[in-house]
Backbone as a printed PyTorch tensor [residue, N CA C, xyz], in Angstrom:
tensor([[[-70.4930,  58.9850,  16.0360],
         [-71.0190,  59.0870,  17.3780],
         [-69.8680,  58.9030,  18.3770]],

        [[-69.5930,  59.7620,  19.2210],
         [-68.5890,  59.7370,  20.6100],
         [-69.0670,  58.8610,  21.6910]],

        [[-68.1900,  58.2100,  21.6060],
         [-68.7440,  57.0110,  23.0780],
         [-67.7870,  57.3650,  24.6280]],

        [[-68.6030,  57.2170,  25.6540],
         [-67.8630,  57.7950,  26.5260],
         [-67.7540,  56.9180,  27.6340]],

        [[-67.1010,  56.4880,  28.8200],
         [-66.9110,  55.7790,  29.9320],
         [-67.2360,  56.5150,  30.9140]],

        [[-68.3200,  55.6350,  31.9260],
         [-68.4850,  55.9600,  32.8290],
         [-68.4560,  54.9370,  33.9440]],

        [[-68.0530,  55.0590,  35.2330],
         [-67.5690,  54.6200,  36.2440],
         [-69.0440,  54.4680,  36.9960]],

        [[-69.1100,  53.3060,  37.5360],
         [-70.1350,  53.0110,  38.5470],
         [-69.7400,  52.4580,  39.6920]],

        [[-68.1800,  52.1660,  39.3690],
         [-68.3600,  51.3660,  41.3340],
         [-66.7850,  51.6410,  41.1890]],

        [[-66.3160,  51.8610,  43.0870],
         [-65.0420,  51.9620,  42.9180],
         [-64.9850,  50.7600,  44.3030]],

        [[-63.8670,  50.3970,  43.9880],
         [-63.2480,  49.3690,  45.5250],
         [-61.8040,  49.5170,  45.8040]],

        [[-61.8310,  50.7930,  46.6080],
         [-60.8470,  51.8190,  47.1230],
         [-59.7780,  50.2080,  47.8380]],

        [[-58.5170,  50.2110,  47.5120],
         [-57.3260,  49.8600,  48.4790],
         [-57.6600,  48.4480,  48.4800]],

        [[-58.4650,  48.2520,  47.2890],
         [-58.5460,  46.6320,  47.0910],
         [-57.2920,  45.7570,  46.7780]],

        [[-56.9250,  44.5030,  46.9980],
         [-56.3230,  43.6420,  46.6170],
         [-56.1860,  42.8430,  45.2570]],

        [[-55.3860,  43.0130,  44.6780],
         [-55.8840,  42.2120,  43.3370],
         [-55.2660,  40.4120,  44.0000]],

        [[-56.0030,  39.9420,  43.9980],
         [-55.9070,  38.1030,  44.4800],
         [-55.0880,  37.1670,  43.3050]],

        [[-55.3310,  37.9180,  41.9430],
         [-54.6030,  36.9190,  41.4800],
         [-54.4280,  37.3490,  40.0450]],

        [[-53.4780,  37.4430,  38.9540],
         [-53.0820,  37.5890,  37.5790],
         [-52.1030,  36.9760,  36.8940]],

        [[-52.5530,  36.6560,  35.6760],
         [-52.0580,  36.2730,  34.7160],
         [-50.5890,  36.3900,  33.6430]],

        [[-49.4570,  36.8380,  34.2060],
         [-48.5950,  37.9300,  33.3060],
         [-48.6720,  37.3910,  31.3930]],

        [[-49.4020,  36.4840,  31.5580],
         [-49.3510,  35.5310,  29.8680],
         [-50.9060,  36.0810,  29.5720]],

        [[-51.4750,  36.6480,  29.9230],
         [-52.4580,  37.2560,  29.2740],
         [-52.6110,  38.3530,  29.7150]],

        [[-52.8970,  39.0730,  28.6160],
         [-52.9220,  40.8740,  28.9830],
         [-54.2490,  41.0190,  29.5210]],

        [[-54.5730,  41.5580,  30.5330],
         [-55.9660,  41.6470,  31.1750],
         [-56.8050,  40.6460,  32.0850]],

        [[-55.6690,  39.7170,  32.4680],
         [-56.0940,  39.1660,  33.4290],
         [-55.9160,  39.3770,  34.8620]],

        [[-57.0140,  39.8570,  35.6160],
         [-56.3040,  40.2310,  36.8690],
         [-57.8540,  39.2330,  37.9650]],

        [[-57.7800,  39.3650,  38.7920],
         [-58.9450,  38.4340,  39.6060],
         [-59.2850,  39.0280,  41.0240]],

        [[-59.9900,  39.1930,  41.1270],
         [-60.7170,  40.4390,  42.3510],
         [-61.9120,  39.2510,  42.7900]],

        [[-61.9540,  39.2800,  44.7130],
         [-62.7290,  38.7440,  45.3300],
         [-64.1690,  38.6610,  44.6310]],

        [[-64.9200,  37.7970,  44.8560],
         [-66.1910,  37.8580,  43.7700],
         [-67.2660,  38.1770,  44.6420]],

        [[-67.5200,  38.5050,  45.9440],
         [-68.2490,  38.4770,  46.9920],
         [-68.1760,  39.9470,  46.7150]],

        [[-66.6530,  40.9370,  46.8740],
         [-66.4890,  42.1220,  46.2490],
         [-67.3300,  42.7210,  44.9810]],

        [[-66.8770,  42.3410,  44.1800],
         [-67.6180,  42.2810,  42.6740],
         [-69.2990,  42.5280,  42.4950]],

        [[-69.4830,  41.4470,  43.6590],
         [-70.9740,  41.2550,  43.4400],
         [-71.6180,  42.5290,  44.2750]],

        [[-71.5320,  43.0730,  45.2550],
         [-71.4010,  44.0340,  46.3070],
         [-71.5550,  45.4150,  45.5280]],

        [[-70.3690,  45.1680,  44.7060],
         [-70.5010,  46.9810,  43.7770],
         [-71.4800,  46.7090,  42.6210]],

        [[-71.6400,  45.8920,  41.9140],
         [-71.9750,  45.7710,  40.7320],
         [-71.2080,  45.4150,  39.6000]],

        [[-69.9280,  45.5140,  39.9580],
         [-69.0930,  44.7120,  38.1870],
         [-68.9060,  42.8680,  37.8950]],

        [[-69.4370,  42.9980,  36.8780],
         [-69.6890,  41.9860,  35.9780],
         [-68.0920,  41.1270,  35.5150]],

        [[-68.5180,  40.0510,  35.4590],
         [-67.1680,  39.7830,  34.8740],
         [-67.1460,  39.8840,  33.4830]],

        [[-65.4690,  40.2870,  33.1480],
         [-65.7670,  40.7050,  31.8180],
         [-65.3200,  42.2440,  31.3460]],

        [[-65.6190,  42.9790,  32.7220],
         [-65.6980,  44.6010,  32.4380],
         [-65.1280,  44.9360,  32.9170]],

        [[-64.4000,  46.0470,  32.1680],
         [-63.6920,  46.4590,  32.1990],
         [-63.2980,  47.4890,  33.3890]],

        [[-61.6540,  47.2340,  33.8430],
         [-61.7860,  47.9820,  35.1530],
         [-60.1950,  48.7820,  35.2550]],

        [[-60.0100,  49.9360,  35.9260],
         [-58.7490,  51.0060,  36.0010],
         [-58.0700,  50.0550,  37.6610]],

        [[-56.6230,  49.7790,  37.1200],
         [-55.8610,  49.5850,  38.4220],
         [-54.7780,  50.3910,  38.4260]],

        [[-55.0120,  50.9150,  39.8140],
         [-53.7580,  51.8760,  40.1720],
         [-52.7620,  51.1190,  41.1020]],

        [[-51.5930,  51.3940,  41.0160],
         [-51.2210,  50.8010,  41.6350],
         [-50.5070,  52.2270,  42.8810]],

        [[-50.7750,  52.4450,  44.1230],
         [-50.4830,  53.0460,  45.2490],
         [-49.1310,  53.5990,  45.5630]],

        [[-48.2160,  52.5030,  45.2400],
         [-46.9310,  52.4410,  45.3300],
         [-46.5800,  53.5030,  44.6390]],

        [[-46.1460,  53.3690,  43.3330],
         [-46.0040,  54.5440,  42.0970],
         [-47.1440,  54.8040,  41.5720]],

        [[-48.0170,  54.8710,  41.8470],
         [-48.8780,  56.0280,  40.7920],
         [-49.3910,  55.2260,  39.2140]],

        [[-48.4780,  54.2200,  39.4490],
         [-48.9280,  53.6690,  37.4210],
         [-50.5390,  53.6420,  37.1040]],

        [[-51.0340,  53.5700,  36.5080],
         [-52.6940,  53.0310,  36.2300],
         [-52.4040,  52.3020,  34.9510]],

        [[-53.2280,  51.6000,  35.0150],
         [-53.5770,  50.7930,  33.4690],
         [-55.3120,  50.4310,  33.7670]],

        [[-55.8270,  50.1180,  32.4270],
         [-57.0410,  49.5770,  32.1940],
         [-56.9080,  47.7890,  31.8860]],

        [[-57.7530,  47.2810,  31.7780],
         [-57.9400,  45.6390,  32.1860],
         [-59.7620,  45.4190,  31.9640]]])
C-alpha cells in the first residue's frame, strides 16, 4: 500500500522561536500559532529557510 502526505496548514514567514542542534527534529513554533492552524505536537512539519532556499522535514 502507497502512503502519501498531505499538508493541512501552512504558517507563511513564521519564526522558528527555538531549536535544539543535539537533537535532530527539534525545532519550537509559537503554540497560540499551532493551535490556530491545527498542528499537533509531534507532527511533522517542512522548514524552508527564505534566505537560501534549503528545506528540510522535522
Amino acid at each position: 500500500m502507497t502512503q502519501i502526505k498531505l499538508m493541512h496548514a501552512k504558517l507563511h514567514r513564521v519564526t522558528v522561536t527555538e531549536a535544539n542542534v543535539n537533537y535532530v527534529g527539534s525545532i519550537t513554533i509559537d503554540q497560540d500559532l499551532m493551535e490556530k492552524v491545527g498542528i499537533l505536537p509531534l507532527e511533522e512539519v517542512d522548514v524552508i529557510n527564505l534566505a537560501n532556499g534549503k528545506r528540510w522535514s522535522t
